[in-house]
ZAMARGU-4260 file (C-alpha; in steps of 0.2 Angstrom, whole numbers, plus 5000, padded with zeros to 4 digits):
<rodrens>
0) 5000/5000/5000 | 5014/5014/5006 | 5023/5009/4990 | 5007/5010/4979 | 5006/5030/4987
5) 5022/5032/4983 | 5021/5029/4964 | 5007/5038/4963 | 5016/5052/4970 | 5028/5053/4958
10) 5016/5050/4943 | 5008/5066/4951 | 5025/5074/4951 | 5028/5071/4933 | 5012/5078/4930
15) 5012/5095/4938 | 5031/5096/4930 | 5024/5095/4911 | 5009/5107/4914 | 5023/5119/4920
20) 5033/5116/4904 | 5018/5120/4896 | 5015/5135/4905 | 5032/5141/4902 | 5028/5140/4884
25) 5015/5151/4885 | 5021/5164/4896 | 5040/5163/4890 | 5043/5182/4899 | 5035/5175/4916
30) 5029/5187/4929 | 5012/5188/4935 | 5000/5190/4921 | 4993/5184/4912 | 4984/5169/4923
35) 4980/5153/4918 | 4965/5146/4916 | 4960/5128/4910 | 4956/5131/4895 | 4974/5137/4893
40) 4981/5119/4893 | 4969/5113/4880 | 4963/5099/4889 | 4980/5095/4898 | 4975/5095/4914
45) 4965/5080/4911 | 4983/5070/4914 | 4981/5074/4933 | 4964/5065/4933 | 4966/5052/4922
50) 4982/5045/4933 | 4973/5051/4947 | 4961/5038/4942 | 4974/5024/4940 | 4981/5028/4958
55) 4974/5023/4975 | 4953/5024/4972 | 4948/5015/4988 | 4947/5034/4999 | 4947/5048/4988
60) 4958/5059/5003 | 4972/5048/4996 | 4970/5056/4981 | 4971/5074/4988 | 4985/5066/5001
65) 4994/5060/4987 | 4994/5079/4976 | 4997/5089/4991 | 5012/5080/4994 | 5018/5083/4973
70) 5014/5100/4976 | 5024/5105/4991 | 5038/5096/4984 | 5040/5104/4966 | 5034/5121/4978
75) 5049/5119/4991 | 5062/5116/4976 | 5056/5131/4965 | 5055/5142/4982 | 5074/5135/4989
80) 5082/5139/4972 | 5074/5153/4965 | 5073/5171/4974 | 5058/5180/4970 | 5066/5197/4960
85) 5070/5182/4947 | 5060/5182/4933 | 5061/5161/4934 | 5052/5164/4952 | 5037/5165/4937
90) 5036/5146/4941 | 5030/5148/4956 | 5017/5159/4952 | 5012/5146/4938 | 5010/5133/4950
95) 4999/5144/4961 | 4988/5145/4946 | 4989/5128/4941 | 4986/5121/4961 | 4968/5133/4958
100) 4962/5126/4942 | 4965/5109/4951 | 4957/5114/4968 | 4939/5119/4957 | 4935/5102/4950
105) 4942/5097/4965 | 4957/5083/4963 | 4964/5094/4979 | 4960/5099/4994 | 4952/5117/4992
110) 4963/5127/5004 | 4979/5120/4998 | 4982/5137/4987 | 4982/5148/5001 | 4991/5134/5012
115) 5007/5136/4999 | 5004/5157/5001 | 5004/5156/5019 | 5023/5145/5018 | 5026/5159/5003
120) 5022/5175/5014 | 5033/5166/5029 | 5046/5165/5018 | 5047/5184/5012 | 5053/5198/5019
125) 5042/5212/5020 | 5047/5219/5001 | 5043/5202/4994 | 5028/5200/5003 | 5023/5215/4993
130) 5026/5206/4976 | 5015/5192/4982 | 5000/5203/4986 | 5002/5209/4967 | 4999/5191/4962
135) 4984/5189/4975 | 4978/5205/4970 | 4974/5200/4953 | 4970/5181/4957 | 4958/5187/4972
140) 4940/5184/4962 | 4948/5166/4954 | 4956/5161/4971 | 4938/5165/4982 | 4925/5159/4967
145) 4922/5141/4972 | 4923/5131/4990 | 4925/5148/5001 | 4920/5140/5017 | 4936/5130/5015
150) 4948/5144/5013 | 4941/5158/5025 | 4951/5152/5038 | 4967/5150/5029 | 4965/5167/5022
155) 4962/5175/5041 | 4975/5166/5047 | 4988/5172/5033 | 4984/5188/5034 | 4984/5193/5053
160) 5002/5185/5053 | 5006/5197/5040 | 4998/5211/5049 | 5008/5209/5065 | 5025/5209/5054
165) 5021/5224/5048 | 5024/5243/5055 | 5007/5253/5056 | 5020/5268/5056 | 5030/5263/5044
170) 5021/5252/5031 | 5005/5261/5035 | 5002/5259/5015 | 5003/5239/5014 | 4992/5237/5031
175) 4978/5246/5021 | 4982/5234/5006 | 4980/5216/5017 | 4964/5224/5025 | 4956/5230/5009
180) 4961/5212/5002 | 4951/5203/5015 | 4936/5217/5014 | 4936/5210/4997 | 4937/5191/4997
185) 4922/5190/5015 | 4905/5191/5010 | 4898/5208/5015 | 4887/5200/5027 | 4901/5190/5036
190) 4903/5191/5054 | 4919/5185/5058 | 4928/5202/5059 | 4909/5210/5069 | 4912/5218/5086
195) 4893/5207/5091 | 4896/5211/5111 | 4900/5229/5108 | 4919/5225/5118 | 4930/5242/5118
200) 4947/5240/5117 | 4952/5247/5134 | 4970/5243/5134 | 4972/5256/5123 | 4980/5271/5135
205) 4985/5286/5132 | 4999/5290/5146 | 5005/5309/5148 | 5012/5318/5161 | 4997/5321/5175
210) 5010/5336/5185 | 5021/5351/5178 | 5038/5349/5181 | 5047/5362/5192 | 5056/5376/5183
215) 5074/5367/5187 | 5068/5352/5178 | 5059/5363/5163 | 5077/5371/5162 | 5089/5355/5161
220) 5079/5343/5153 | 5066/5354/5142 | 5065/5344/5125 | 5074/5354/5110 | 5062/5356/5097
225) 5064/5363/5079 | 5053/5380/5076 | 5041/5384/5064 | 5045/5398/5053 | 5032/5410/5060
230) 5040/5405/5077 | 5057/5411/5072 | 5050/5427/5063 | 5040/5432/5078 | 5053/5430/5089
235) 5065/5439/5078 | 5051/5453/5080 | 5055/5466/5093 | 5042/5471/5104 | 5046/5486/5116
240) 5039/5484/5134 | 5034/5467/5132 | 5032/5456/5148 | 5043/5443/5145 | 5034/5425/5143
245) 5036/5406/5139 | 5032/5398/5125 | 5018/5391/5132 | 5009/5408/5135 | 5013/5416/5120
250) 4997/5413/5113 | 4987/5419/5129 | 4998/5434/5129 | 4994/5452/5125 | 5003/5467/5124
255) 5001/5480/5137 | 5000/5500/5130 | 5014/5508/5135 | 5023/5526/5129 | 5036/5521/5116
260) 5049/5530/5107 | 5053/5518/5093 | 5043/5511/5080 | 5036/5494/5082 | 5033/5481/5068
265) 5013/5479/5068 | 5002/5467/5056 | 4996/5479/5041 | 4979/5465/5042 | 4972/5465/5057
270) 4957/5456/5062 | 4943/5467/5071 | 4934/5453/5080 | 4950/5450/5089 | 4949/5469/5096
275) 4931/5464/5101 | 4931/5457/5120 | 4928/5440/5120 | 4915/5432/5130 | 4923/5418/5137
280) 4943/5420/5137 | 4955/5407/5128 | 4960/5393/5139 | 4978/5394/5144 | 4991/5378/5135
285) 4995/5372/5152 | 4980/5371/5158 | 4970/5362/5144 | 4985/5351/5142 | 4979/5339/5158
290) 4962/5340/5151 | 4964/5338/5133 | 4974/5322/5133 | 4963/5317/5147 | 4947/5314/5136
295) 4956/5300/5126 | 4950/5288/5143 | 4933/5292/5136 | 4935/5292/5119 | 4942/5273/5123
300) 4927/5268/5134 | 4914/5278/5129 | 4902/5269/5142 | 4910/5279/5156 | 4899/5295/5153
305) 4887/5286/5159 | 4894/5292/5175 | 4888/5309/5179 | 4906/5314/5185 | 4914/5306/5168
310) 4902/5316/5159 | 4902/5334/5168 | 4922/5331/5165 | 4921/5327/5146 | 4906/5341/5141
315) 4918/5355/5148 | 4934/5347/5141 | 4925/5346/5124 | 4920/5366/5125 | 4937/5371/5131
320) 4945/5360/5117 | 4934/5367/5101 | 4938/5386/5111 | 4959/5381/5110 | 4955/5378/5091
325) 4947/5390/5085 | 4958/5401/5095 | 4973/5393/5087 | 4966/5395/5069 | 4962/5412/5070
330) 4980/5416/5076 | 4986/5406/5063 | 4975/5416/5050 | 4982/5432/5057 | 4999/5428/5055
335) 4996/5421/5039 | 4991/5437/5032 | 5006/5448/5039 | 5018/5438/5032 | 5036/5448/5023
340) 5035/5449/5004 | 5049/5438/5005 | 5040/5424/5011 | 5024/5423/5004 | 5029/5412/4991
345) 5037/5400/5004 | 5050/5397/5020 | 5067/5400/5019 | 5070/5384/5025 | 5074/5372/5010
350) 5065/5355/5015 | 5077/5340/5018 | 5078/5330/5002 | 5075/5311/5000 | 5094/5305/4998
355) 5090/5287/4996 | 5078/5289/4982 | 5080/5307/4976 | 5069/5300/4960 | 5053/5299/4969
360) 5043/5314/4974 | 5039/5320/4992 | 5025/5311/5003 | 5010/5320/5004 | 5008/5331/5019
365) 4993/5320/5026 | 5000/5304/5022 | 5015/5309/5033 | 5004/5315/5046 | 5000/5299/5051
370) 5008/5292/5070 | 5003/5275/5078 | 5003/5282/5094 | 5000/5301/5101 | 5017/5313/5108
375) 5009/5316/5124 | 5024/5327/5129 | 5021/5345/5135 | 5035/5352/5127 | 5026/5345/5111
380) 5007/5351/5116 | 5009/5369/5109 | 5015/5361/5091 | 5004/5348/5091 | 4989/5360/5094
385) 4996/5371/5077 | 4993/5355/5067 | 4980/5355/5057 | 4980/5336/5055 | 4979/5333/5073
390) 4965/5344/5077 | 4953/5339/5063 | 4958/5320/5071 | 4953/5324/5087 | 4936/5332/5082
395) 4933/5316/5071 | 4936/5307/5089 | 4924/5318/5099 | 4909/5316/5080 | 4911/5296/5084
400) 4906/5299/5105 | 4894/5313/5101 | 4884/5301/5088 | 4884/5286/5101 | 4877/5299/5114
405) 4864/5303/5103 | 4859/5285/5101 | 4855/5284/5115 | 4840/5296/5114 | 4821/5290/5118
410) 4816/5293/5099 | 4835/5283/5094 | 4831/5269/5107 | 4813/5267/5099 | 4820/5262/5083
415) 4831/5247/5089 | 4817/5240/5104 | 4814/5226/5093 | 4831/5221/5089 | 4839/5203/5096
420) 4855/5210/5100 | 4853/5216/5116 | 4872/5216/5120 | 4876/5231/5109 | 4859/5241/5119
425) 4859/5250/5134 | 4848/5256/5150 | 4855/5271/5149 | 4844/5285/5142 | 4851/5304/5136
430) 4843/5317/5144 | 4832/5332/5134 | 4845/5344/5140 | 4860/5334/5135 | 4853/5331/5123
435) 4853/5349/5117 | 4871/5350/5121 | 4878/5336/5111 | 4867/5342/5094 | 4874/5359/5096
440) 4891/5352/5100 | 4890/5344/5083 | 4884/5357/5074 | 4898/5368/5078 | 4913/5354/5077
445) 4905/5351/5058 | 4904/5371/5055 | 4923/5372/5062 | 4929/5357/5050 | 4923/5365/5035
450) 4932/5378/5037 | 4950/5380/5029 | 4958/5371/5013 | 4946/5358/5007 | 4937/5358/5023
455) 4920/5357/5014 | 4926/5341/5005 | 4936/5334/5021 | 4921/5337/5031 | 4909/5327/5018
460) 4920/5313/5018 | 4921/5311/5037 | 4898/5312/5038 | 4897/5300/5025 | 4907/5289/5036
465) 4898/5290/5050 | 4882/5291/5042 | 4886/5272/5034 | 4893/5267/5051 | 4876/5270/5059
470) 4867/5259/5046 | 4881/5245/5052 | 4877/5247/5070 | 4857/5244/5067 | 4863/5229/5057
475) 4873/5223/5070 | 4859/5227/5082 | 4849/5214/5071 | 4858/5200/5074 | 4868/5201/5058
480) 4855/5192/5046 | 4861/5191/5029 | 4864/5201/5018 | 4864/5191/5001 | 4846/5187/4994
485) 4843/5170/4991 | 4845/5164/4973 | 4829/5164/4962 | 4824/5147/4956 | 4825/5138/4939
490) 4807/5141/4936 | 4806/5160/4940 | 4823/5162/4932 | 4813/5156/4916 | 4797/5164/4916
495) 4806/5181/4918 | 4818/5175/4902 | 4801/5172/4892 | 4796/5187/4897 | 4809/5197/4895
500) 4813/5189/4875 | 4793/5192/4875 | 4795/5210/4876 | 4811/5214/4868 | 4804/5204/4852
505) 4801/5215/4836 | 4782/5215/4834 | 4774/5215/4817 | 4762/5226/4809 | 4744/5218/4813
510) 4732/5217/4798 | 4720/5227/4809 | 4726/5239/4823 | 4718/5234/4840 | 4701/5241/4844
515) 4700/5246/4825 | 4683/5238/4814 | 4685/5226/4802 | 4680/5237/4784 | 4679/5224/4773
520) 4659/5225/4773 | 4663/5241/4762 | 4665/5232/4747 | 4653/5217/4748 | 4637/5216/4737
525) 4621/5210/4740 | 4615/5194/4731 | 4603/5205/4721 | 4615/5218/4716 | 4605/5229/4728
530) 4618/5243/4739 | 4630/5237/4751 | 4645/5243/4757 | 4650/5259/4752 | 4634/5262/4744
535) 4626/5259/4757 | 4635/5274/4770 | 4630/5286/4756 | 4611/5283/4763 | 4602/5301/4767
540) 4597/5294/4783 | 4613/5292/4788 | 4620/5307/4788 | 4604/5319/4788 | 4597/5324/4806
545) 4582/5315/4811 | 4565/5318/4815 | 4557/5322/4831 | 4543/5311/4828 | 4556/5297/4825
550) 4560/5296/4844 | 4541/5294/4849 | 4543/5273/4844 | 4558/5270/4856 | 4554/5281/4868
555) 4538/5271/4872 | 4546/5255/4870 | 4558/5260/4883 | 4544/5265/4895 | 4535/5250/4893
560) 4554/5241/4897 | 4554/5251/4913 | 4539/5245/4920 | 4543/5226/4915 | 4561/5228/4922
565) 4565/5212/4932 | 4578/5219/4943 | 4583/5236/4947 | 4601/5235/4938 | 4589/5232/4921
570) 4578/5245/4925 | 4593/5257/4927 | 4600/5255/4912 | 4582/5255/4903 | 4579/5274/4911
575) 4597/5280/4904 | 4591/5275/4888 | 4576/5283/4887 | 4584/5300/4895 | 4597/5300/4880
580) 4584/5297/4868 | 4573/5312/4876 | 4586/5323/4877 | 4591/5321/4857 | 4571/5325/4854
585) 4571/5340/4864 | 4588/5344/4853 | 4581/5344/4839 | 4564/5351/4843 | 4571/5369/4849
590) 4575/5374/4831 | 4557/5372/4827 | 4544/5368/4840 | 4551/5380/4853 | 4536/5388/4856
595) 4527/5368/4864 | 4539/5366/4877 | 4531/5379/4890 | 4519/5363/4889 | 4532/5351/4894
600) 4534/5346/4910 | 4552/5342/4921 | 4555/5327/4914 | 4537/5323/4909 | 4527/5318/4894
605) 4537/5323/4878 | 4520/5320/4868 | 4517/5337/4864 | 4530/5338/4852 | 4525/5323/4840
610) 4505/5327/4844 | 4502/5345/4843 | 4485/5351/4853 | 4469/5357/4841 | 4467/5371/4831
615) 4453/5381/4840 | 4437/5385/4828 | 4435/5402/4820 | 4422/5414/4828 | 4408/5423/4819
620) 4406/5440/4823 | 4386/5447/4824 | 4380/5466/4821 | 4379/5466/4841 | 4396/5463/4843
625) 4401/5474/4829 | 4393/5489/4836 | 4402/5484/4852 | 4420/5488/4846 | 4412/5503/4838
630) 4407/5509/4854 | 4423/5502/4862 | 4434/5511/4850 | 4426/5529/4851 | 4428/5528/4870
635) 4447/5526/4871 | 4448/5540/4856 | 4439/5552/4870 | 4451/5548/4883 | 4465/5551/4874
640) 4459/5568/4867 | 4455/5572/4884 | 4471/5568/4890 | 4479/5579/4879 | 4467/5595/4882
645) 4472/5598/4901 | 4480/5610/4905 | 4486/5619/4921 | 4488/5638/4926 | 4499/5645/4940
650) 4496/5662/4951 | 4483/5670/4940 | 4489/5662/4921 | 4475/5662/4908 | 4466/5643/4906
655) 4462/5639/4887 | 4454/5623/4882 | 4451/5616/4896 | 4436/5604/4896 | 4422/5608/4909
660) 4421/5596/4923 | 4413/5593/4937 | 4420/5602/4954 | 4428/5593/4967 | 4431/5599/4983
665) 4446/5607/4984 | 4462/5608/4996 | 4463/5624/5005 | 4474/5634/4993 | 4493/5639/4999
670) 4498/5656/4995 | 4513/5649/4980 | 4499/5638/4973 | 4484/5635/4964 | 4477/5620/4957
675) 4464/5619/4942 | 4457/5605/4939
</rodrens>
């Protein structure tokens, strides 16, 4: 049996050494790229399985037993003999690819890539451990498609040795690279690297000196630090009568008026809100130097403000934190703008140069900004507090705390109640007035990170952050559930194919559009040669306007329907035909039987229009009657005659044809009147 093993080990061997002959063919350059695939063999591969079907087929991990072994050995000689700056190192990488193409069938075991990376990435030193990210880099989709579950480990294992080789000072660069690399290969919805008990990392403090030395100590041991420009400048700067002060105060210090004879060097741009008194004075370096460094406790355990002490301590640290930098930025501003002509395009200083690599181009100033851990020393605090760097990082500390506190408000709580998490909830419950604290604390951190070069953009950055972080922290509140959908099955898969070729199909013309009538009655005949079709539509009744008495027939029928109506749905429908049928008659009979319808009632009897009443018989006039219009006649001549004839006087005016009437009594006459009837 062991000598059985032993052949198909070396059959194996023989194998993977003329698929690497063959690889070599086609990449004759070697490096990385391009990959190989199994259709880059053309079928070759199929000489692992064939003699893996000759070897042991009793247990199938003999098989994988069996190739693990070939591989390791072919991988130990290549790695023992070849360095990987040489182009023939390109073997290695061709093994790699060809240990991948085996492990998807499988005729391997499915973590045995990455088991041969691991040994590759112990092997390296931190350079080469760079060139073999490039290779996983470009294999990552190929090496996590198939049998995940079996490599997760492997991967986690790999790449957490690797991370605790590596410097986060000084290969802060490649740290990002392994982490982004893992991001990429888990499942979005993985919880192998979630925080599901809410643990703080506690062990992480931040030690600094808790009492000022004496002034002996300051003197001998005091820390000699290189000054900024501006330093250097101001203090090349005479100022006549000035107290004299430590580098400490300088910023908290303002000069006295005094009587002097010489001229002293002033800012020609000087800012007018700094002549304005200020309402609550700039906190002096020493003394914000205890408090500042010691918020880093909380921003560590942020369940400490929980404590009312822990929290009174933080709220006024915070306040006389923003105060320090605001203060520190305006005075940076101000001596910004009083500058010397001969350096406004830049310090005298010439920056040291990069000797070991002149060719490459200086870091970017933010890159270099970056430390592991903070220089908590006092002689440091006051140039530490110039940086802009560290500022904006500190207030991005105090944004993470001030979002917690506010999750932790009754209309926050509310939203996660239901959640099964309930290690990551607490009892604790923010109070209205805190409340109002922490959202004005925000608002003014957000307004001061704006400010300056690409603040706007540097502060966007930083809220999208936070605001994705929140959406993680409900999910995490949820119990992680997954984040993958569920595949769709076969079935639904092909309906929603039919469908989709159903609707992107070209669609022809229909004989007849839909909702269109079929014309081809227009040209049939009658079987008497009698008109159809077109003929037919050129009928006067067709297009002239009916009768009124046309409508008498269909209105009576639909009366007589009405009262035989079975149900009230048929009755209904009957009574909105009828009222469309009297409504065309009254229509058409107001252009010539206007006069009947004051005989019409609402709605009533439309009879009047198609059976006009009788004609009423002529009447004979007698002599009686005659002589009665006579008589009728000549009295309505009178009147008028005598209508005409009155006349009246005033105050003694002569009266002419006036007709003779009998007197009435008459009103007792006014002295400016007189009537005359």
């Amino acid at each position: 049996m062991a000598s059985l093993k032993i052949s198909s080990v070396d059959s194996l061997t023989s194998s993977l050494r003329e698929l690497l002959a063959r690889a070599n063919n086609i990449k004759p350059d070697g490096g990385i790229e391009p990959a190989l695939i199994s259709a880059t063999f053309n079928g070759d591969v199929e000489i692992i399985t064939k003699r893996a079907e000759g070897g042991v087929t009793a247990n199938p991990q003999d098989h994988y037993a069996a190739l693990e072994t070939a591989c390791r050995n072919i991988f130990y000689e290549l790695l023992a003999s070849t360095s990987i700056q040489d182009p023939s190192f390109a073997q290695i990488w061709n093994l790699l690819d060809i240990v991948c193409i085996l492990s998807d069938i499988p005729l391997c075991e499915p973590g045995l890539v990455f088991w041969l990376v691991e040994e590759l990435l112990d092997s390296q030193t931190i350079d080469g451990c760079r060139i073999v990210f490039d290779y996983l880099d470009s294999r990552r989709e190929s090496l996590t498609a198939k049998h995940f579950k079996q490599k997760q480990l492997i991967i986690l294992r790999a790449c957490n040795e690797l991370l605790r080789r590596l410097s986060r000072a000084e290969d802060t660069v490649f740290c990002g690279r392994v982490f982004i690399f893992m991001f990429q290969s888990f499942p979005l919805g993985d919880r192998s690297s979630v925080n599901l008990r809410g643990e703080y990392h506690v062990e992480n403090v931040t030690v600094f000196e808790k009492e000022q030395m004496k002034e002996g100590d300051e003197l001998g041991d005091a820390m000699e630090v290189d000054q900024a420009p501006d330093a250097v400048e101001k203090e090349k700067t005479p100022v006549v009568d000035a107290p004299a002060t430590t580098d400490a105060n300088k910023d908290t210090q303002t000069s006295q008026p005094a009587d002097i004879s010489t001229k002293t060097v002033k800012s020609d741009a000087v800012d007018e809100k700094s002549k304005k008194p200020q309402s609550q004075p700039e906190p002096d370096t020493e003394t914000l130097y205890p408090i500042f460094w010691s918020l880093q406790d909380v921003f560590s355990q942020p369940t400490r403000l929980f404590e009312s002490q822990f929290y009174t301590s933080f709220k006024s640290g915070l306040d006389l934190t923003l105060r320090k930098f605001k203060a520190v930025q305006q005075h940076q501003q101000s001596r910004g703008t009083s500058k010397p002509p001969f350096e406004a395009h830049g310090p005298l200083k010439r920056k040291r140069a990069n000797t070991d690599q002149p060719d490459q181009p200086q870091q970017q100033d933010l890159a270099s900004s970056f430390n592991p851990r903070y220089l908590t020393s006092r002689d440091l605090f006051s140039l530490e507090l110039s940086d802009l760097a560290f500022r904006r990082h500190i207030l991005v500390q105090a944004l993470i705390l001030i979002d917690f506190l506010l999750s932790l408000t009754p209309k926050a709580k509310k939203k996660l109640e239901n959640t099964s998490n309930k290690s990551v909830l607490y009892t604790f419950t923010l109070p209205d007035e805190d409340v109002v604290w922490a959202t004005n604390m925000r608002t003014e951190i957000a307004t001061y990170l704006q400010q300056g070069q690409e603040g706007k953009f540097y502060y966007r950055m930083v809220d999208t952050v936070l605001s994705r972080d929140k959406n993680w922290v409900h999910w995490k509140a949820e119990g992680c559930p997954l984040i993958k959908e569920p595949p769709i099955s076969a079935s639904s898969f092909l309906e929603s194919q039919r469908g989709a070729l159903k609707a992107s199909a070209s669609r022809r013309i229909r004989p007849s559009p839909l909702g269109s009538l079929d014309l081809a009655f227009l040209s049939n005949t009658g079987d008497e040669g009698q008109a159809m079709g077109l003929e037919k539509l050129k009928e006067q009744e067709r297009y002239s306007l009916p009768r009124v008495e046309d409508f008498k027939g269909p209105i009576i029928e639909d009366e007589f329907d009405i009262e035989m109506a079975k149900g009230e749905k048929e009755k209904e429908e009957t009574e909105v035909r009828k009222a469309s049928k009297m409504w065309r008659a009254l229509r058409i009979a107001s252009k010539s039987k206007l006069n009947l319808f004051d005989r019409i009632e609402d709605g009533g009897n439309l009879g009047v229009l198609w059976d006009p009443p009788p004609l009423e018989p002529p009447t004979v006039e007698t002599k009686d009657d005659e002589s009665r219009v006579e008589k009728k006649d000549a009295e309505e001549k009178n009147k008028g005659a005598n209508k005409e004839n009155e006349k009246v006087g005033v105050n003694g005016v002569e009266e002419k044809d006036v007709t003779m009437m009998e007197p009435e009594p008459a009103p007792t006459p006014t002295p400016n009147a007189l009537e005359v009837r």
